[in-house]
RODRENLO-389274 format. One line per 8 residues: number of its first residue (from 1); their letters; for each residue x negated, y negated, z of N, C-alpha, C. Coordinates in steps of 0.1 Angstrom, whole numbers. Atoms other than C-alpha are relative to their C-alpha. Layout:
<rs>
NUM) A) X,Y,Z,X,Y,Z,X,Y,Z ~ ... .
</rs>
This chain:
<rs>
1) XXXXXXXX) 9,-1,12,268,244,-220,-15,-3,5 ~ 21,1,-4,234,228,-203,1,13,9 ~ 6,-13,-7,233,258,-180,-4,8,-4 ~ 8,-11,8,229,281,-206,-12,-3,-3 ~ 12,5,4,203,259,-219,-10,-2,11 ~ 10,-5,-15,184,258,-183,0,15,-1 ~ 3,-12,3,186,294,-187,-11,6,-6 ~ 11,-2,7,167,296,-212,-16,-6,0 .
9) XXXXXXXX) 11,9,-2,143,267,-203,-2,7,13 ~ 8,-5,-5,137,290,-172,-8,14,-4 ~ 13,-13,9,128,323,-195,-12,-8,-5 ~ 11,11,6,105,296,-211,-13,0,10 ~ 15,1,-10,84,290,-177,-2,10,5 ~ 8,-17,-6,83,328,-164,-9,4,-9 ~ 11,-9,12,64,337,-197,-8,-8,-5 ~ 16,4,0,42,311,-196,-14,2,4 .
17) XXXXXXXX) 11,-10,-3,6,326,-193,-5,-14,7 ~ 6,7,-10,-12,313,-166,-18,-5,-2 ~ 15,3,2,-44,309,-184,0,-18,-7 ~ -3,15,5,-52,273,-190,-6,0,-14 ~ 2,-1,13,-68,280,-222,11,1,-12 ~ -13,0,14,-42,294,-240,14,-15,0 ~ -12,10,-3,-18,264,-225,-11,-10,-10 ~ 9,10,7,-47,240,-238,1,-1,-16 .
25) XXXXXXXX) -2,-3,13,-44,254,-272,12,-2,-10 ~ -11,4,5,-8,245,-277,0,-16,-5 ~ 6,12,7,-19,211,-278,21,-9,-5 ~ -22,8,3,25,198,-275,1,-1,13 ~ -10,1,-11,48,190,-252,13,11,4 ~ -8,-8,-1,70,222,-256,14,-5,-9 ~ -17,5,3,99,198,-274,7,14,-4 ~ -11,-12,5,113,234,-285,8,6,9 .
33) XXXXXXXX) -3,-8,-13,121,244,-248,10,-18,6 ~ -11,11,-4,142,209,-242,10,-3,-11 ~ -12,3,8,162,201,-270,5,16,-5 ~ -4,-16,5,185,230,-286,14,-7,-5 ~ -9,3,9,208,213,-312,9,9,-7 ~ -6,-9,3,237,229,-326,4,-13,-13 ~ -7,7,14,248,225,-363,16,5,0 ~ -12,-4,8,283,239,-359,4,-14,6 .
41) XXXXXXXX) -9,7,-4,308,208,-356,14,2,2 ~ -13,-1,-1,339,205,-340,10,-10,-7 ~ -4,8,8,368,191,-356,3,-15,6 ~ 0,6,-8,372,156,-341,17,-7,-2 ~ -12,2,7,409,148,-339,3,-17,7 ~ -12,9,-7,430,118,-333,-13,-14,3 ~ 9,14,-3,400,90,-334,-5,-3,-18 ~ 5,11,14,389,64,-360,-14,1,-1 .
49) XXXXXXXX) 12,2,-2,356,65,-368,-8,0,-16 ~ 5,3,17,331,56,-400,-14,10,2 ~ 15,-5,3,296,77,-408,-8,-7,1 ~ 7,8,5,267,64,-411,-14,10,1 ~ 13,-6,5,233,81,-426,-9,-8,1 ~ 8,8,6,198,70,-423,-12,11,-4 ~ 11,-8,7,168,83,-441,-12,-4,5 ~ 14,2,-4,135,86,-424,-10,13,1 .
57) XXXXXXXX) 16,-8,10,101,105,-439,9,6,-7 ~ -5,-7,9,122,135,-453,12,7,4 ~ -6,-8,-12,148,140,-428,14,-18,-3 ~ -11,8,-2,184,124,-425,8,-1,14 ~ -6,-1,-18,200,110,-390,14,-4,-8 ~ -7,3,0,234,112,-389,7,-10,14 ~ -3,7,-12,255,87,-367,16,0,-1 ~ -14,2,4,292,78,-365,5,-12,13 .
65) XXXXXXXX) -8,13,-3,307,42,-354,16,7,9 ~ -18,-3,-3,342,53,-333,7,-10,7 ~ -6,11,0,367,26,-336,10,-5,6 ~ -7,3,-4,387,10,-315,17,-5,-7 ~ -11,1,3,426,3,-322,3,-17,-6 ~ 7,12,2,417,-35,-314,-10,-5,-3 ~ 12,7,1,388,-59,-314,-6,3,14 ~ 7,-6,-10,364,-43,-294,-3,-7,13 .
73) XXXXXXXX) 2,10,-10,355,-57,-261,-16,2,4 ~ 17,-1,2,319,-45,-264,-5,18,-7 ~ 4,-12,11,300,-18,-287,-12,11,14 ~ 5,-8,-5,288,13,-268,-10,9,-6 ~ 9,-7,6,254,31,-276,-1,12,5 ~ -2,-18,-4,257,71,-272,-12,5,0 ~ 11,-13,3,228,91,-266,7,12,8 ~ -2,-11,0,239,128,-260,-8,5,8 .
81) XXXXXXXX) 7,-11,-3,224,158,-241,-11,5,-8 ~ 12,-6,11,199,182,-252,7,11,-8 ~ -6,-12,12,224,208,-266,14,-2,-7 ~ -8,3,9,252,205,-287,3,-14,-16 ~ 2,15,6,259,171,-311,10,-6,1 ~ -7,16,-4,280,140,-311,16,10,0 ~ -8,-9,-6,308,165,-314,7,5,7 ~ -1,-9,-15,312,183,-287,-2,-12,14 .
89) XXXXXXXX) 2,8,-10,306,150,-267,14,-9,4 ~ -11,9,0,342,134,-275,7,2,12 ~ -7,-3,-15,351,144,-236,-9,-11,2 ~ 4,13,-4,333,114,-230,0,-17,-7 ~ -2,19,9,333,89,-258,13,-3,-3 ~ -11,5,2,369,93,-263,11,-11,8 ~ -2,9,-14,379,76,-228,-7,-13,-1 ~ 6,12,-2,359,51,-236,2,-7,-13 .
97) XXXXXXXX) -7,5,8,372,43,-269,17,-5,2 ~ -11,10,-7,406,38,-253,2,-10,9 ~ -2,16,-5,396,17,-230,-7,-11,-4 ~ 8,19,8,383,-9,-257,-16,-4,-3 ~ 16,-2,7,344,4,-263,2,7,-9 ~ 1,-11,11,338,13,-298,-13,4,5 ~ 12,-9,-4,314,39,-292,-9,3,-16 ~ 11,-1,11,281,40,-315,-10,16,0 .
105) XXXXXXXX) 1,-6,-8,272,76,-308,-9,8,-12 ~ 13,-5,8,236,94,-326,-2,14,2 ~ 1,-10,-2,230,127,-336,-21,1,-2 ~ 14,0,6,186,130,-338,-2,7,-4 ~ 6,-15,10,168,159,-362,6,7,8 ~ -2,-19,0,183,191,-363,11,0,9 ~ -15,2,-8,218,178,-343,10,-4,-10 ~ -13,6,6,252,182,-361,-6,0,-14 .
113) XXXXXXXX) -2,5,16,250,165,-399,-16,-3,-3 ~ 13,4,-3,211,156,-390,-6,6,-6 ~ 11,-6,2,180,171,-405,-10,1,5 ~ 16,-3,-6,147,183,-396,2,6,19 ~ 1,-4,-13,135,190,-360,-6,-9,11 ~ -3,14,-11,141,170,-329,-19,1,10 ~ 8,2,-5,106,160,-310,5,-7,13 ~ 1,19,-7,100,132,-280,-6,-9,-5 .
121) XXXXXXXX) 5,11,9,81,115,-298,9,-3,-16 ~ -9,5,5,104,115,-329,14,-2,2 ~ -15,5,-5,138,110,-310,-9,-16,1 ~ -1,17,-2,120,77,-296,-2,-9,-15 ~ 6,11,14,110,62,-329,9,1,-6 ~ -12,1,7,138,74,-345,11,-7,2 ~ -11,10,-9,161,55,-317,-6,-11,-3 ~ 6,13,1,140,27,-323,10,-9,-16 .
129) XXXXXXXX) -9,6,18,150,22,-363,8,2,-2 ~ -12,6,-2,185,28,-354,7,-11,6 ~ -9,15,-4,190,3,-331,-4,-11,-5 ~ 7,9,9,172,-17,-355,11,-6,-7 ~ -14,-3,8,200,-9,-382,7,-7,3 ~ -15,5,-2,231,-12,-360,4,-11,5 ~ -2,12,-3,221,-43,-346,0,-12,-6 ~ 2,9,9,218,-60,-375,19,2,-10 .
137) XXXXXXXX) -18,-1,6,258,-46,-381,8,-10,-1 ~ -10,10,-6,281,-70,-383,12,3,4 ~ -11,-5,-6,306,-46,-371,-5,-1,19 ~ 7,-4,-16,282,-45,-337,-7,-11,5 ~ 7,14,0,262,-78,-338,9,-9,12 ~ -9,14,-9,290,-105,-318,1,12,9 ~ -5,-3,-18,298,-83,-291,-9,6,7 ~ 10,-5,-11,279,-70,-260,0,16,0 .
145) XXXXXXXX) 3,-11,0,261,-40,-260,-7,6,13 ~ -2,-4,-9,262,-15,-238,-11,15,-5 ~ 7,-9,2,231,17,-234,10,10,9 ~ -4,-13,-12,248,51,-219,-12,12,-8 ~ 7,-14,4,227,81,-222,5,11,10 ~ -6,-10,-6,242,114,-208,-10,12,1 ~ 6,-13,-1,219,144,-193,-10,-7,-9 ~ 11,4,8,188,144,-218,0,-17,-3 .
153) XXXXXXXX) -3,11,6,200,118,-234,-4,-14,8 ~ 1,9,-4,191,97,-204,-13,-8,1 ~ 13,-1,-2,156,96,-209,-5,-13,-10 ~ 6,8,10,155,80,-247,14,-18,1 ~ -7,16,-4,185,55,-232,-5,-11,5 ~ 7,1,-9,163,45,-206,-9,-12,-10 ~ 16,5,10,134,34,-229,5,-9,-11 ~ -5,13,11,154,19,-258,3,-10,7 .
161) XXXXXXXX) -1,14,-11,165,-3,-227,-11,-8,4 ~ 8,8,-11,135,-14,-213,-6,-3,-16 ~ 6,7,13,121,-18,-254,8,-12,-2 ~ -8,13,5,149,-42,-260,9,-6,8 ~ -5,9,-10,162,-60,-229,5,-9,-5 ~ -5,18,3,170,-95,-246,13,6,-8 ~ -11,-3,4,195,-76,-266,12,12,5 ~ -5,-7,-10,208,-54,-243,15,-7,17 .
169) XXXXXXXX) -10,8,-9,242,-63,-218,1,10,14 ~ 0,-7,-8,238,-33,-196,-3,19,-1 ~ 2,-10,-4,230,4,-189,4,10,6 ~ -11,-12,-3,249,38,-182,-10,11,2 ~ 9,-17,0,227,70,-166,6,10,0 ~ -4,-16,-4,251,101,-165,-8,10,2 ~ 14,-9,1,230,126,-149,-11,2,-5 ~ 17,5,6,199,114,-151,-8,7,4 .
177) XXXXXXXX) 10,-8,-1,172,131,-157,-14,-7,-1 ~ 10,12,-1,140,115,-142,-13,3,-8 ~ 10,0,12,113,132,-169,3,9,-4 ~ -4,-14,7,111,160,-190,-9,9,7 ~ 8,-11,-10,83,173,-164,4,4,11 ~ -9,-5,-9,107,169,-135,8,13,0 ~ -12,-9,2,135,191,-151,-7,14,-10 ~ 2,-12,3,113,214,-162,-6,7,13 .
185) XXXXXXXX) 4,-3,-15,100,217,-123,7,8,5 ~ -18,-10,-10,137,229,-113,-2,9,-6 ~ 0,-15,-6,135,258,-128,-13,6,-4 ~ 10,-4,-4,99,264,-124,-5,9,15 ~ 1,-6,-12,89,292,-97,-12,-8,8 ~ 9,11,-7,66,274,-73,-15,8,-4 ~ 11,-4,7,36,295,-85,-6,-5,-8 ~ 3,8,18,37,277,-118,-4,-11,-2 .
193) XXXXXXXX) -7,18,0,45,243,-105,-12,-10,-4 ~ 13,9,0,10,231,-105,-1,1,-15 ~ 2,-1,17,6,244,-141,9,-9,-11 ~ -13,7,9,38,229,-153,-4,-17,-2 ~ 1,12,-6,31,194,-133,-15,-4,-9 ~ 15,3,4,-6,195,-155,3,-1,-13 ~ 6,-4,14,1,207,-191,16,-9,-12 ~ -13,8,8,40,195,-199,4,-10,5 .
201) XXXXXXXX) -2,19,-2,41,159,-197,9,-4,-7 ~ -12,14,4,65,132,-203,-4,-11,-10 ~ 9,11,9,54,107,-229,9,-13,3 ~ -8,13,-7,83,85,-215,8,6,7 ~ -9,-4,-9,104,87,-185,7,-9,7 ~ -8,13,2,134,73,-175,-3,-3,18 ~ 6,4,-15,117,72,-136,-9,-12,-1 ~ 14,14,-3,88,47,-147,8,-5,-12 .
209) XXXXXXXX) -6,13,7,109,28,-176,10,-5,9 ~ -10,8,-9,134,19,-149,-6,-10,-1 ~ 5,6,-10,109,4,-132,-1,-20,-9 ~ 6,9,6,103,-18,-162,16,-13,-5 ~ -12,8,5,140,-31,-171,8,-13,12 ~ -2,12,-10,150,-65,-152,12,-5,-6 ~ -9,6,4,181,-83,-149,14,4,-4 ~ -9,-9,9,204,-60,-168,11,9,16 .
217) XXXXXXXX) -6,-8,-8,233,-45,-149,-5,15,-1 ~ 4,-15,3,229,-8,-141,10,8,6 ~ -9,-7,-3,252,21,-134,0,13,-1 ~ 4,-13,3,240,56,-126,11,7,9 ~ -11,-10,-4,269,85,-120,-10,11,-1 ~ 5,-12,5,260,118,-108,8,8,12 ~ -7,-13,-8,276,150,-91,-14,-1,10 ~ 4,-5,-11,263,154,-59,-6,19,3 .
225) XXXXXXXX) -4,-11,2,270,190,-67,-8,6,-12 ~ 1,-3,12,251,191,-98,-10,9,1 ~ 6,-16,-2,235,229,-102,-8,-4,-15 ~ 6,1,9,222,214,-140,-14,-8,2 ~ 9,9,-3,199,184,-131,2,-5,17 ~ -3,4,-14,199,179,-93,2,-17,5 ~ -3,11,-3,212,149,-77,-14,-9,2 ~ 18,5,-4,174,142,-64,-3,-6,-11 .
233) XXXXXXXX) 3,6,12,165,132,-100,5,-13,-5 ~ -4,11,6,192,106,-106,-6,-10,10 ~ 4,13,-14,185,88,-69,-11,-2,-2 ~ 12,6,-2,149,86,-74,0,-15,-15 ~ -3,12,9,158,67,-107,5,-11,4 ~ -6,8,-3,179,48,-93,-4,-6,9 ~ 13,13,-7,153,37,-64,-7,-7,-5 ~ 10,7,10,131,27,-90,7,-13,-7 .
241) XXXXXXXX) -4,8,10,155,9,-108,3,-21,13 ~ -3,14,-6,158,-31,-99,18,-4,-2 ~ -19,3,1,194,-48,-93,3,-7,-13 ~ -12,-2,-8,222,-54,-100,-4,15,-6 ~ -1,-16,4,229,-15,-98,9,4,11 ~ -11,-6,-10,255,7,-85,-4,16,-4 ~ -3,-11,2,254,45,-78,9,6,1 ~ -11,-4,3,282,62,-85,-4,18,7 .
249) XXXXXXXX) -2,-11,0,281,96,-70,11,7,6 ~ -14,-7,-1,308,124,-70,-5,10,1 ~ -3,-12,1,317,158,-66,3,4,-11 ~ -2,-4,11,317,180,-95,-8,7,-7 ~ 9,-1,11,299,193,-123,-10,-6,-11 ~ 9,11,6,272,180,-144,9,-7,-12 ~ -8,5,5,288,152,-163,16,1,1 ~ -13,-3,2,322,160,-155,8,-18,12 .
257) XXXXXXXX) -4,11,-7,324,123,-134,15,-8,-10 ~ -9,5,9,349,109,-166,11,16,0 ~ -7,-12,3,369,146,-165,8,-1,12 ~ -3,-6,-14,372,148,-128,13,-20,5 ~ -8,13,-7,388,107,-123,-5,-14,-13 ~ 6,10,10,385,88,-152,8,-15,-1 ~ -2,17,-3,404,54,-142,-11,0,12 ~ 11,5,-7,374,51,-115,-7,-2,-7 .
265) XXXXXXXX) 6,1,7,356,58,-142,-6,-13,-9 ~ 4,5,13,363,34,-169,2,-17,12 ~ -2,9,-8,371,11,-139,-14,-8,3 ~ 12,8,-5,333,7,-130,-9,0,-11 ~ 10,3,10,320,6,-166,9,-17,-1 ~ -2,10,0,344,-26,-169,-5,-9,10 ~ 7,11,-11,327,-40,-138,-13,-4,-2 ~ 14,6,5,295,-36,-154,1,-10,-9 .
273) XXXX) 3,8,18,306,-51,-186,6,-17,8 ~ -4,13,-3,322,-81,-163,-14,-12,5 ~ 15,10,-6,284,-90,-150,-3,-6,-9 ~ 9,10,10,275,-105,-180,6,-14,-4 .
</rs>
């Protein structure tokens, strides 16, 4: 699924006109060429899980709580990719609800049950006044919380981490993507690169919020192999980032680290969750 979406985010940079005027005149960051939300949902079978709606300007975020069997052993915060919604992600949250993380997992504008249209500047603000919300749950409040962000997703993980450290127990990068001006570099022809590297900027990145998160376990997975976000992107994060931290790299596909061996998997998210 992200490769089609790189597909398209490289039609995006061949037909960008090379005049800096007309790029000046856009006066954005392209959000239309990185996110690509889908409203169809899949059916989600065989898991527990509660809704939850919030209302912000004229736009509704959907979210959904997925509940463990027992008493949780810590509450997991989902941020998603750039294409599909919470959905289509249960190849990852579900493994991690069996092994004893209720997963907290966010669809932002224009993903899934969501309204309006997704930004970088309104994903972060929007992430901001949900973890506001859910941390004031008393379903999510007593136990330790845990950030994962998957592909895109690892950008606005990133940042809600380093905004709220004191309430934070640890941090998950799944193919990490180190800006939104990196990953639009890869599939930039080198002609462009200067143009790209000048006009579509980052307004946060999870390369320079590493830098800022202390103390907090950390735990970046990435394919070696990965043809969506190259490996290069997660390791430079992950030099940036301060200890404790472990890199996790595998063979595989992008995100497919929980597909390909998922008792290693859930093996080294319980080692994070034992640092605390």
């Amino acid at each position: 699924m992200f490769n089609q979406k790189m597909k398209k985010m490289k039609k995006f940079v061949l037909t960008i006109s090379l005049s800096i005027a007309a790029i000046c005149s856009t006066l954005a960051q392209f959000d239309d060429r990185f996110y690509f939300p889908s409203k169809e949902w899949e059916v989600i079978e065989n898991m527990n899980y509660e809704e939850y709606n919030f209302t912000i300007e004229s736009d509704t975020l959907n979210a959904i709580l997925f509940k463990t069997e027992t008493a949780p052993k810590a509450t997991m915060l989902f941020y998603h990719g750039a294409g599909g919604n919470i959905s289509t992600y249960t190849f990852i949250i579900e493994p991690l609800v069996n092994a004893g993380f209720q997963v907290f997992a966010v669809d932002f504008r224009g993903y899934g049950k969501s309204t309006g249209v997704p930004t970088h500047v309104n994903i972060a603000s929007d992430a901001q006044f949900i973890f506001n919300q859910m941390t004031k749950n008393e379903k999510m409040e007593e136990t330790p919380l845990i950030v994962y962000g998957a592909s895109m997703g690892t950008q606005i993980a990133t940042k809600i981490t380093k905004d709220n450290q004191s309430k934070i127990s640890g941090l998950i990068l799944d193919g990490t993507v180190s800006s939104f001006t990196d990953i639009a570099l890869h599939s930039t022809p080198e002609e462009q690169k200067g143009i790209i590297k000048q006009y579509v900027t980052s307004p946060y990145s999870a390369k320079n919020d590493i830098k800022e998160i202390e103390n907090l376990p950390k735990i970046f997975i990435h394919s070696q192999t990965d043809e969506s976000v190259p490996f290069e992107q997660g390791k430079v994060v992950f030099n940036n980032a301060s200890g404790p931290k472990e890199l996790w790299a595998y063979e595989g596909n992008h995100l497919d680290a929980v597909v390909n061996n998922e008792k290693q998997y859930i093996q080294k998210i319980n080692s994070l969750l034992a640092q605390n």
